[in-house]
MDTraj code that builds the backbone (N, CA, C; nanometers):
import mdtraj as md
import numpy as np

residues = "UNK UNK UNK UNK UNK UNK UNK UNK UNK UNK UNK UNK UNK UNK UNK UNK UNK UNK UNK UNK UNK UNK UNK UNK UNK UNK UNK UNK UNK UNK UNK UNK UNK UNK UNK UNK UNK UNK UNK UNK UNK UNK UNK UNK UNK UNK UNK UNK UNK UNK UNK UNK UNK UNK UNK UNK UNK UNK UNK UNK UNK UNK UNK UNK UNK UNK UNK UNK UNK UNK UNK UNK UNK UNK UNK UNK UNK UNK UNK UNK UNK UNK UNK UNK UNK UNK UNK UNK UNK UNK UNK UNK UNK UNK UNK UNK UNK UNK UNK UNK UNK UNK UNK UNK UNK UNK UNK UNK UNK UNK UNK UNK UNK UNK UNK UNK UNK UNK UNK UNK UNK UNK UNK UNK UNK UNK UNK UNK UNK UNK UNK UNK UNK UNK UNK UNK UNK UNK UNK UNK UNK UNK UNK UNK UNK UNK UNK UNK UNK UNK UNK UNK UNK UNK UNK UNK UNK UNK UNK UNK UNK".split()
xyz = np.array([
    [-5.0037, -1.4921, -5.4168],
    [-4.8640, -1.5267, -5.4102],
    [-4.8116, -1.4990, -5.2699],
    [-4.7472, -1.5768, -5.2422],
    [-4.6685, -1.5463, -5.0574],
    [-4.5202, -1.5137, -5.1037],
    [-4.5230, -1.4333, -4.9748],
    [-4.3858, -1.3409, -4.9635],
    [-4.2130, -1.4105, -5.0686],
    [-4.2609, -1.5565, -4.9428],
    [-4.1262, -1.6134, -4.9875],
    [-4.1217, -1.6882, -5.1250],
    [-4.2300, -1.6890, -5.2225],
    [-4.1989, -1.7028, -5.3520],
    [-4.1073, -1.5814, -5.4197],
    [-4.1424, -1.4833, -5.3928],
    [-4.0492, -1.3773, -5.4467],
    [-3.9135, -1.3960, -5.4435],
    [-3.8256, -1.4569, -5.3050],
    [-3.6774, -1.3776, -5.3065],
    [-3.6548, -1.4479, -5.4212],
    [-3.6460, -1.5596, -5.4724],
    [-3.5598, -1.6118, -5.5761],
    [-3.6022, -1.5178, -5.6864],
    [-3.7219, -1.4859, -5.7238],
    [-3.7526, -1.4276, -5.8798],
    [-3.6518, -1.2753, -5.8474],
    [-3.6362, -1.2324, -5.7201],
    [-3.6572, -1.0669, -5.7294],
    [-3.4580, -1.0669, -5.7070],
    [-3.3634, -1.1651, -5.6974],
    [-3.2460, -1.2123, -5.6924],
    [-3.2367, -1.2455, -5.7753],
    [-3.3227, -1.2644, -5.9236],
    [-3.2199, -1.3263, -6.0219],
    [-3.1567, -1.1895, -6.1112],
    [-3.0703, -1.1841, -6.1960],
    [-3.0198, -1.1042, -6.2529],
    [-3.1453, -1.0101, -6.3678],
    [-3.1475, -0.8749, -6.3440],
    [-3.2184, -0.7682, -6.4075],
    [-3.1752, -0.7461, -6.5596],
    [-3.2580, -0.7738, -6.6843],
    [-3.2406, -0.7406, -6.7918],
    [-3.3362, -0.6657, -6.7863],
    [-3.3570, -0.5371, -6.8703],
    [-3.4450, -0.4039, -6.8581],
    [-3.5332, -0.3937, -7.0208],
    [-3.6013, -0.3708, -7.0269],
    [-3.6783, -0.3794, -7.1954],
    [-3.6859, -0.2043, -7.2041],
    [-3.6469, -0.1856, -7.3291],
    [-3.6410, -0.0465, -7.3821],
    [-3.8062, 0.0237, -7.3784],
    [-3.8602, 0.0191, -7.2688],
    [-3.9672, 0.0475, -7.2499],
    [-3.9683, 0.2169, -7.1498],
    [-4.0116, 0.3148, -7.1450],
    [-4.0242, 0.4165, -7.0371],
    [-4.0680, 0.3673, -6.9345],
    [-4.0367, 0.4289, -6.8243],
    [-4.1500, 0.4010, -6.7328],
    [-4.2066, 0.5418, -6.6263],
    [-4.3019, 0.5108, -6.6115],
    [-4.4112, 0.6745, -6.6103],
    [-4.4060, 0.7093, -6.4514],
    [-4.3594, 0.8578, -6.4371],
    [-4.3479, 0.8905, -6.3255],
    [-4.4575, 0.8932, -6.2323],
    [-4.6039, 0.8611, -6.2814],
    [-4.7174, 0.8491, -6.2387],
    [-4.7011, 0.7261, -6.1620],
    [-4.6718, 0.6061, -6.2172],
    [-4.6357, 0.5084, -6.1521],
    [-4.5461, 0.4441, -6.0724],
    [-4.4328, 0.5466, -6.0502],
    [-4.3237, 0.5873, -5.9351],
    [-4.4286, 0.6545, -5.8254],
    [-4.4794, 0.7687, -5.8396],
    [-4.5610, 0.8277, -5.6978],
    [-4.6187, 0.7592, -5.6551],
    [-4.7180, 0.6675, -5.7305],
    [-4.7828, 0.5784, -5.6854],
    [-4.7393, 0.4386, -5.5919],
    [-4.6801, 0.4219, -5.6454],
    [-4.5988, 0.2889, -5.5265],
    [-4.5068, 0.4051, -5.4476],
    [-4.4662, 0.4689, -5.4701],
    [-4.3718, 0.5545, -5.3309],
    [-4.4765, 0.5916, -5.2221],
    [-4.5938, 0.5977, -5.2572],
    [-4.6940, 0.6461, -5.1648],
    [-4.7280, 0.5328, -5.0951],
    [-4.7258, 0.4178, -5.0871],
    [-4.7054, 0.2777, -5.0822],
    [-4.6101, 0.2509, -4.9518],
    [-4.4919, 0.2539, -5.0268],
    [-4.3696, 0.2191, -4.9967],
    [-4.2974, 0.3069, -4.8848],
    [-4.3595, 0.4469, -4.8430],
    [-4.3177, 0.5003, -4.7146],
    [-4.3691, 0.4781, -4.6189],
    [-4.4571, 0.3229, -4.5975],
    [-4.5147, 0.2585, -4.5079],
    [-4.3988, 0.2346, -4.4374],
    [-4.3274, 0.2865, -4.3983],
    [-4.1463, 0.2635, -4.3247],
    [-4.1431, 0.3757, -4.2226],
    [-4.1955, 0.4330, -4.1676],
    [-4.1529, 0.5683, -4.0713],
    [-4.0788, 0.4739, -3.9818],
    [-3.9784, 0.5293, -3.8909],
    [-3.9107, 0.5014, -3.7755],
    [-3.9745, 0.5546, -3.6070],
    [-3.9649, 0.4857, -3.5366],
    [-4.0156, 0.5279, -3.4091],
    [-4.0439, 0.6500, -3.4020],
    [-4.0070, 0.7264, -3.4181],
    [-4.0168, 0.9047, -3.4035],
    [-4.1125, 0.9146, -3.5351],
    [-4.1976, 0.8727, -3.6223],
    [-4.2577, 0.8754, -3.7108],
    [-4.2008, 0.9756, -3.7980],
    [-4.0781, 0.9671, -3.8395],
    [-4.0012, 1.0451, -3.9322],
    [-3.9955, 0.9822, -4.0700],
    [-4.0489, 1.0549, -4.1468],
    [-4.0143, 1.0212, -4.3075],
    [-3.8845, 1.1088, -4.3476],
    [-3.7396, 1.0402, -4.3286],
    [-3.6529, 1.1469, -4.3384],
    [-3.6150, 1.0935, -4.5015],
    [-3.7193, 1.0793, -4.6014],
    [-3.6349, 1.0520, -4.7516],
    [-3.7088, 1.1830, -4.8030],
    [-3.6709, 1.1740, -4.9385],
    [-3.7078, 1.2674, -5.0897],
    [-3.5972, 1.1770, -5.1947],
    [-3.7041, 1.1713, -5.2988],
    [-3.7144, 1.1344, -5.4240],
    [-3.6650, 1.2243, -5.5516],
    [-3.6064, 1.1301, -5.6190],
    [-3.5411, 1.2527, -5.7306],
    [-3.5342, 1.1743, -5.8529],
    [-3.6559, 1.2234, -5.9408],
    [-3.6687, 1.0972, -6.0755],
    [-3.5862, 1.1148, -6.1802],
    [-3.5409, 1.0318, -6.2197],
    [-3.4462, 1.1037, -6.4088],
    [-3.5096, 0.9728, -6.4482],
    [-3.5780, 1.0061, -6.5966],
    [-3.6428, 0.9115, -6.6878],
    [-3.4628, 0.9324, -6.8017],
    [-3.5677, 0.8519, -6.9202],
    [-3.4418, 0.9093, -7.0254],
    [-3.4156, 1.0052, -7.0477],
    [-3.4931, 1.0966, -7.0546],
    [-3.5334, 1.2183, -7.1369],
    [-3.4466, 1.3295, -7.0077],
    [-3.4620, 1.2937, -6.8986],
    [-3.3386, 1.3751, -6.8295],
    [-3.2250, 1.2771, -6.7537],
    [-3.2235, 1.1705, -6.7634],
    [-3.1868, 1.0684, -6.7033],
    [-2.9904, 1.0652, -6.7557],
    [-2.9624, 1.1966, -6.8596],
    [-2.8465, 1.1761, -6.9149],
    [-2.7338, 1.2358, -6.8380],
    [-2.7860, 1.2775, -6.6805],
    [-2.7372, 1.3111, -6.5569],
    [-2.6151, 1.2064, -6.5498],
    [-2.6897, 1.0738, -6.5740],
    [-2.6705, 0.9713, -6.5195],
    [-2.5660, 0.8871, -6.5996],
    [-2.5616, 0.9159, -6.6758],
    [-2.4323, 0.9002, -6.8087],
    [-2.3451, 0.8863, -6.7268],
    [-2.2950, 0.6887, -6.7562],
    [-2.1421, 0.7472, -6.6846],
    [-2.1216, 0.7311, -6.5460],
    [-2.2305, 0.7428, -6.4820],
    [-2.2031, 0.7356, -6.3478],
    [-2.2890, 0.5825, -6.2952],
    [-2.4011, 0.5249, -6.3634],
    [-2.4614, 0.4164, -6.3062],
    [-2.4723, 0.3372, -6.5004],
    [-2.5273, 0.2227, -6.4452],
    [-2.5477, 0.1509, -6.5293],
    [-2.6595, 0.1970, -6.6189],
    [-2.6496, 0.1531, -6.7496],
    [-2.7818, 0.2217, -6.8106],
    [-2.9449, 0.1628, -6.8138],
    [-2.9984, 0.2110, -6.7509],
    [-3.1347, 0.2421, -6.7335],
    [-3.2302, 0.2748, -6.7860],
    [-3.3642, 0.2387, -6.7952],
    [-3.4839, 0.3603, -6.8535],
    [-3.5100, 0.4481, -6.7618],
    [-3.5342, 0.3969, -6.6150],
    [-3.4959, 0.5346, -6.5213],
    [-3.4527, 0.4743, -6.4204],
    [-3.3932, 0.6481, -6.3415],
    [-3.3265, 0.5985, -6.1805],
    [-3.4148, 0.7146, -6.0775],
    [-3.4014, 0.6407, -5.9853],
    [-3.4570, 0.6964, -5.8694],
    [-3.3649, 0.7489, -5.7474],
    [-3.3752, 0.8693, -5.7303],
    [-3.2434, 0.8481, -5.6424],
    [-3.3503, 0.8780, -5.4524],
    [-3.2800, 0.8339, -5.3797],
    [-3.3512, 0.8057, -5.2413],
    [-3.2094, 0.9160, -5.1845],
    [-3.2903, 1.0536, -5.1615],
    [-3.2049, 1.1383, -5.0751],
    [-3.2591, 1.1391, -4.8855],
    [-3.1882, 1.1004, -4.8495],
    [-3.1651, 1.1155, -4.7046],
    [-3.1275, 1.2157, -4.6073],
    [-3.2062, 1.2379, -4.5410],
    [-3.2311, 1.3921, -4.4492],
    [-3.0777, 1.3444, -4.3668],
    [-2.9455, 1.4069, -4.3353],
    [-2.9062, 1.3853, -4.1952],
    [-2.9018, 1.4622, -4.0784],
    [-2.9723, 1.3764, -4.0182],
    [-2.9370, 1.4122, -3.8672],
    [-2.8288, 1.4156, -3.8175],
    [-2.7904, 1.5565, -3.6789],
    [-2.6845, 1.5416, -3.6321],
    [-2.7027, 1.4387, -3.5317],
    [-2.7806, 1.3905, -3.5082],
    [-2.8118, 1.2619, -3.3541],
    [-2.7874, 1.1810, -3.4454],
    [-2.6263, 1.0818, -3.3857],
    [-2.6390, 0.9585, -3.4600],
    [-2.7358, 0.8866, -3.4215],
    [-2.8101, 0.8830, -3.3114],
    [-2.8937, 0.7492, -3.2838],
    [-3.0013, 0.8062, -3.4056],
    [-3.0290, 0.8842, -3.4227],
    [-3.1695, 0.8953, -3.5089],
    [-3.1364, 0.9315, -3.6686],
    [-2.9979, 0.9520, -3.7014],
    [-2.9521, 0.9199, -3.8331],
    [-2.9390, 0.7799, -3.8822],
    [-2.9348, 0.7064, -3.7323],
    [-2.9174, 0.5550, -3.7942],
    [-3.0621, 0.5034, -3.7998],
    [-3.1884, 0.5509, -3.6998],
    [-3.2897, 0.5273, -3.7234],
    [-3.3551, 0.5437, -3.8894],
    [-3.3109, 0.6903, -3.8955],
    [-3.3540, 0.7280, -4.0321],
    [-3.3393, 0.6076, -4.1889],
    [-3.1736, 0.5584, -4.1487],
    [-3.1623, 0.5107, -4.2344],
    [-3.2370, 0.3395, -4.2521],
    [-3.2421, 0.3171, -4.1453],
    [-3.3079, 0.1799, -4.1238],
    [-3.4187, 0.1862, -4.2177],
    [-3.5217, 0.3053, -4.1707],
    [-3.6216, 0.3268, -4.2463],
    [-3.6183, 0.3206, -4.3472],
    [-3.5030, 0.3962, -4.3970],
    [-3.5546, 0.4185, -4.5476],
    [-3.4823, 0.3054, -4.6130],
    [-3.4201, 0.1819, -4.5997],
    [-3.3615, 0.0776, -4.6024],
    [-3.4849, 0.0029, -4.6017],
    [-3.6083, -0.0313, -4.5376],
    [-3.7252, -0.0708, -4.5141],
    [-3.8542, -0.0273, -4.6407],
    [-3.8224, 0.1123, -4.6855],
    [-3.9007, 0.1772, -4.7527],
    [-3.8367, 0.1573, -4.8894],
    [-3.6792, 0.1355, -4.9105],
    [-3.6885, 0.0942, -5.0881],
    [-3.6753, -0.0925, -5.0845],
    [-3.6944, -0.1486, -4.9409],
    [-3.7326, -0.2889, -5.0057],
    [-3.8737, -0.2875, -5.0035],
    [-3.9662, -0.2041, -4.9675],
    [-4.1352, -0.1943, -4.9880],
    [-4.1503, -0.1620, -5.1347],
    [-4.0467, -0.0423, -5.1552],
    [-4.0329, -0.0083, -5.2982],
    [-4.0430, -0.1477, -5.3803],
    [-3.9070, -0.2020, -5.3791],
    [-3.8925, -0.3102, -5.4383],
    [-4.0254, -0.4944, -5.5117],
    [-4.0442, -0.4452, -5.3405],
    [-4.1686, -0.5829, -5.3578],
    [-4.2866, -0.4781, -5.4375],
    [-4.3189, -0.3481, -5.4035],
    [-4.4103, -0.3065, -5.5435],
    [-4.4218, -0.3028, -5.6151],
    [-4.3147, -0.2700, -5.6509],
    [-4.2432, -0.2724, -5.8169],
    [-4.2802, -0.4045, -5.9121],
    [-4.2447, -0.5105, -5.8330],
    [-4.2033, -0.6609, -5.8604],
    [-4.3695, -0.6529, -5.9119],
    [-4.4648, -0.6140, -5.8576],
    [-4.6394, -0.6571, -5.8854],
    [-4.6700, -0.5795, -6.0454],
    [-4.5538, -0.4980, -6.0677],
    [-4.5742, -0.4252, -6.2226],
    [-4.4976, -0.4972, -6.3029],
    [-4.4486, -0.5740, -6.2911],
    [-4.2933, -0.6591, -6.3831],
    [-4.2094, -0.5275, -6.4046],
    [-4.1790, -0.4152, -6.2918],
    [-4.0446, -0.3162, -6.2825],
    [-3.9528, -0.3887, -6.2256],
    [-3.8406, -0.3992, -6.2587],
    [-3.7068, -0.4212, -6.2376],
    [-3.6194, -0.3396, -6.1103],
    [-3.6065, -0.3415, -6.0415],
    [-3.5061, -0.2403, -5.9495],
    [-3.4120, -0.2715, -5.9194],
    [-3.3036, -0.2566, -5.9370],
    [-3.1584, -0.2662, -5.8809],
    [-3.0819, -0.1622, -5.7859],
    [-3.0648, -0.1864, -5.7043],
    [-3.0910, -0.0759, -5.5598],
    [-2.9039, -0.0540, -5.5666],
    [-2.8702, 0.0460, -5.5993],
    [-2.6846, 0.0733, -5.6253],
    [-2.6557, 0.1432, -5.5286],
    [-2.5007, 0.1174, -5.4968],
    [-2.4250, 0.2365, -5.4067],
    [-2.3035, 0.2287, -5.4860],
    [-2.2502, 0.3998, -5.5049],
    [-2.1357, 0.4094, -5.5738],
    [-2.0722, 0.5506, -5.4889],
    [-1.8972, 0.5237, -5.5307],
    [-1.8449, 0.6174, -5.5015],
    [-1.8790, 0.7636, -5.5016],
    [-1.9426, 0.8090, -5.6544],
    [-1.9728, 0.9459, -5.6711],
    [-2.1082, 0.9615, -5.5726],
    [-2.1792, 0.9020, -5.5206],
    [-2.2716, 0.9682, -5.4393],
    [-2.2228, 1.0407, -5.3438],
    [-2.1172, 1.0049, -5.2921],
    [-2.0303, 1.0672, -5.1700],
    [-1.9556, 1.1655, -5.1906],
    [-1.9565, 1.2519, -5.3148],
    [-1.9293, 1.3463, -5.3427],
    [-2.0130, 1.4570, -5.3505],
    [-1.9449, 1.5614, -5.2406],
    [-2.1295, 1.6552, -5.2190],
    [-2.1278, 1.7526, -5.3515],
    [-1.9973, 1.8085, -5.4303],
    [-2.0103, 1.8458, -5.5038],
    [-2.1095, 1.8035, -5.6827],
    [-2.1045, 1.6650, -5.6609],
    [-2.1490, 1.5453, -5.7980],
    [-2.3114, 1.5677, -5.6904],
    [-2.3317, 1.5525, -5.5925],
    [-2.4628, 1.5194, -5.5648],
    [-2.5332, 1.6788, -5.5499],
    [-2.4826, 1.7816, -5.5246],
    [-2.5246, 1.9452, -5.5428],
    [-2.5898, 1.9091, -5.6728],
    [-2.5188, 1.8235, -5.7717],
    [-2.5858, 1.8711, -5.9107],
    [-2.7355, 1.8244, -5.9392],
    [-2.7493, 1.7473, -5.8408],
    [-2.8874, 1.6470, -5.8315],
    [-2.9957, 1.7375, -5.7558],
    [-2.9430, 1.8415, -5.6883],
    [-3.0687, 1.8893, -5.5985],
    [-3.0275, 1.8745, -5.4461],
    [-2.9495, 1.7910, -5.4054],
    [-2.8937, 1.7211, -5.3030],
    [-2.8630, 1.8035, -5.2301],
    [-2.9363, 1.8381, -5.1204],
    [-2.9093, 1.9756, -4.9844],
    [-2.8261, 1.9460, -4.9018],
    [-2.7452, 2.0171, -4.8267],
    [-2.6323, 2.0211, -4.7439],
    [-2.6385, 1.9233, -4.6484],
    [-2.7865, 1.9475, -4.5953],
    [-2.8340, 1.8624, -4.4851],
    [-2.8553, 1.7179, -4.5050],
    [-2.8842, 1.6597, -4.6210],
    [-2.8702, 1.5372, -4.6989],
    [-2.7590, 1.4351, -4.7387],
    [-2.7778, 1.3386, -4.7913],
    [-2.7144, 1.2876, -4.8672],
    [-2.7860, 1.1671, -4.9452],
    [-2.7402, 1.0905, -5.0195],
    [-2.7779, 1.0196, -5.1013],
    [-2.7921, 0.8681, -5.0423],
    [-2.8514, 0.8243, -5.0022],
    [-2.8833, 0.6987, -4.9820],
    [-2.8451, 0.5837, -5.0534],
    [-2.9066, 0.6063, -5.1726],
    [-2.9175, 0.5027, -5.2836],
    [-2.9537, 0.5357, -5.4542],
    [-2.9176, 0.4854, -5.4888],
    [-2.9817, 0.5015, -5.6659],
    [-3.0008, 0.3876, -5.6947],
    [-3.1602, 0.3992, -5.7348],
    [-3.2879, 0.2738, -5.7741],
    [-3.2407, 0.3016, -5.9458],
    [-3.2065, 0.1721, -5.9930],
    [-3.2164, 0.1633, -6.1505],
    [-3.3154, 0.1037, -6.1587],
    [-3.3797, 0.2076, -6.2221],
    [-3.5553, 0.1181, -6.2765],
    [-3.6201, 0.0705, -6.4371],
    [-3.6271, -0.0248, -6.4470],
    [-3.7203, -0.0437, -6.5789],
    [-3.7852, -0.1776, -6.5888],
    [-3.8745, -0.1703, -6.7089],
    [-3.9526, -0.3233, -6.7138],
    [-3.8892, -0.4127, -6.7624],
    [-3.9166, -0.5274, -6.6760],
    [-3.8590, -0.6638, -6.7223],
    [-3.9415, -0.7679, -6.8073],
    [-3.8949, -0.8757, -6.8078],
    [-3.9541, -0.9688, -6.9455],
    [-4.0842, -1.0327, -6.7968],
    [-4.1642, -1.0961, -6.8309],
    [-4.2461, -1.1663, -6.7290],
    [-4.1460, -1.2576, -6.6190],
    [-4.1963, -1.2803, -6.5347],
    [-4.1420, -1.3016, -6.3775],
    [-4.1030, -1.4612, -6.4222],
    [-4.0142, -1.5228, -6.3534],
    [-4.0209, -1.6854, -6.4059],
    [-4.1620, -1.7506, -6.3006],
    [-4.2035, -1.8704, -6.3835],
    [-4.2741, -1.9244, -6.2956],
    [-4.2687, -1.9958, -6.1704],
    [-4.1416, -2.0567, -6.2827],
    [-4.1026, -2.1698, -6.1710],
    [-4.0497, -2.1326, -6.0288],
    [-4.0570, -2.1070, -5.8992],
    [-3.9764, -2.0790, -5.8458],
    [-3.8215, -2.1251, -5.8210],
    [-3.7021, -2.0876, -5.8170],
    [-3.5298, -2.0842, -5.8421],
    [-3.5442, -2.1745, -5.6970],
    [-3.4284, -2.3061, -5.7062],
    [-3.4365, -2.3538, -5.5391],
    [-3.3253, -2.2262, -5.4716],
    [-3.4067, -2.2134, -5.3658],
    [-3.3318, -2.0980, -5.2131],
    [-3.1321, -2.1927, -5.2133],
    [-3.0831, -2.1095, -5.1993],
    [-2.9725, -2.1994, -5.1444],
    [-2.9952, -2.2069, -4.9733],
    [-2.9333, -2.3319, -4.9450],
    [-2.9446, -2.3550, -4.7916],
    [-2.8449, -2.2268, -4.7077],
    [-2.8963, -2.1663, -4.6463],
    [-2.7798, -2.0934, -4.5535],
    [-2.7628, -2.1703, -4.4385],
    [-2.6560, -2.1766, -4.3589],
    [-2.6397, -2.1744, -4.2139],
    [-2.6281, -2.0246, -4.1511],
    [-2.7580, -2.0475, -4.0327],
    [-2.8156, -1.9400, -3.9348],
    [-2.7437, -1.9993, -3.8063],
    [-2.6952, -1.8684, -3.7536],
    [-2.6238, -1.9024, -3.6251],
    [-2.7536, -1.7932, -3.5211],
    [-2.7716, -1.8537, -3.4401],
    [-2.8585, -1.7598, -3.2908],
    [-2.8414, -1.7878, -3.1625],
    [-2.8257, -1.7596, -3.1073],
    [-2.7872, -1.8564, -2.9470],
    [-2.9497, -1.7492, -2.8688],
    [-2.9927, -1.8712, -2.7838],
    [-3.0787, -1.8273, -2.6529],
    [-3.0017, -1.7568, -2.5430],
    [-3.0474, -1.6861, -2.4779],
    [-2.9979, -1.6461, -2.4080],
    [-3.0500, -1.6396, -2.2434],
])
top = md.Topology()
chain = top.add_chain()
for i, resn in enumerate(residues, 1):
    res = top.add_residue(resn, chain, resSeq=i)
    for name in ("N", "CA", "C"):
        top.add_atom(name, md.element.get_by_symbol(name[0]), res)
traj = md.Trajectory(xyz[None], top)
């Protein structure tokens, strides 16, 4: 399969099947998926799993899930290398993503208000020096469509210079 068959399947809307999904198979593609270091070869993420079974964190605050992943982010006081950091790890949950897609996992990559609360994110594990990146809603989906969805046309603007 080539790259650009994916965007349409991995853009269409996520229905989730009441299925678990095994933290064995989260390490495994994360080990994968931090193929993302930034120039300074910094891995500035950590991982924070809630299945169902502890996932009732999550009550309330994200959509419901079989699990979420949350992508905590080291910060740096150097903005140039806090913004590096984040590039990366922006790089490392769409690696996430296209792995996932090879298991029929579902990911829906969220940003919400309460992450930005250091007190709501203390409760997660979430160190001073951190913050929250993102929360991965994860679970299995029905089989991939075949057909590929037509791309809509964009207009790309670039000038030479």
């Amino acid at each position: 399969m080539k790259l650009s068959d994916l965007v349409g399947e991995m853009s269409n809307p996520i229905h989730f099947l009441n299925r678990p999904v095994p933290q064995e198979l989260m390490l495994e593609l994360l080990n994968y998926a931090i193929w993302a270091p930034n120039d300074g070869l910094r891995e500035p993420w950590r991982f924070i799993f809630a299945d169902n079974q502890n996932g009732g964190l999550m009550q309330g605050l994200q959509e419901p899930a079989p699990a979420y992943l949350l992508v905590v982010m080291r910060e740096e006081a150097d903005r140039h290398k806090r913004e590096e950091d984040f590039a990366a790890v922006c790089c490392m949950i769409q690696n996430f993503r296209l792995l996932a897609h090879e298991h029929d996992l579902g990911v829906r990559c969220t940003l919400h208000d309460w992450m930005y609360d250091r007190s709501r994110a203390e409760t997660f594990g979430v160190l001073g020096s951190e913050r929250i990146a993102a929360v991965l809603e994860l679970g299995y989906v029905t089989a991939h469509l075949k057909e590929k969805p037509e791309a809509p046309e964009l207009q790309l603007r670039f000038e030479l210079l």
